[in-house]
C-alpha positions, 0 to 999 in steps of 0.5 A: 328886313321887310315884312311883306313881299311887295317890300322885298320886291321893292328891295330886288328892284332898287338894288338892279337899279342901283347896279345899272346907275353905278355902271351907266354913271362909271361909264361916263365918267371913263367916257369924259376922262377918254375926252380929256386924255384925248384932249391933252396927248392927241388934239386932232381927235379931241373933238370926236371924243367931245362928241362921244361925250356930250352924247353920253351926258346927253343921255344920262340926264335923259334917264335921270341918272343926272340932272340935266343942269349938270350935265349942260355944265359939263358940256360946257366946260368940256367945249370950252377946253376944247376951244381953250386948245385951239 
């Protein structure tokens, strides 16, 4: 429990994170899983999904909600299965 109020605010603050990270990380991921269903069922879109991908990662790692190491690996792996349908 904290004991002083710079503790509790800190407390406050770290769980709106939290709950903002948790939604911003979910909808990526719901963003790279629209990409890949586009990607199997409907190619022609395909690449306007990886587009809407690739600038949601872009955007995660700007915030720091990944690394951006990570999110240049996805985007690579998600341009190479595009190219992979081709």
């Amino acid at each position: 429990m904290a004991t002083s109020r710079s503790a509790e605010k800190r407390i406050r603050v770290n769980e709106s994170k939290r709950v903002r990270n948790a939604a911003h990380k979910s909808a990526l991921r719901t963003t790279i899983k629209r990409y890949e269903a586009a990607l199997a069922n409907d190619p022609a879109n395909a690449p306007a999904h990886l587009q809407k991908a690739i600038k949601a990662l872009d955007k995660a790692a700007a915030k720091g909600l990944i690394h951006k190491n990570a999110a240049s690996r996805k985007k690579s792996r998600l341009t190479r299965n595009l190219a992979k349908q081709a």
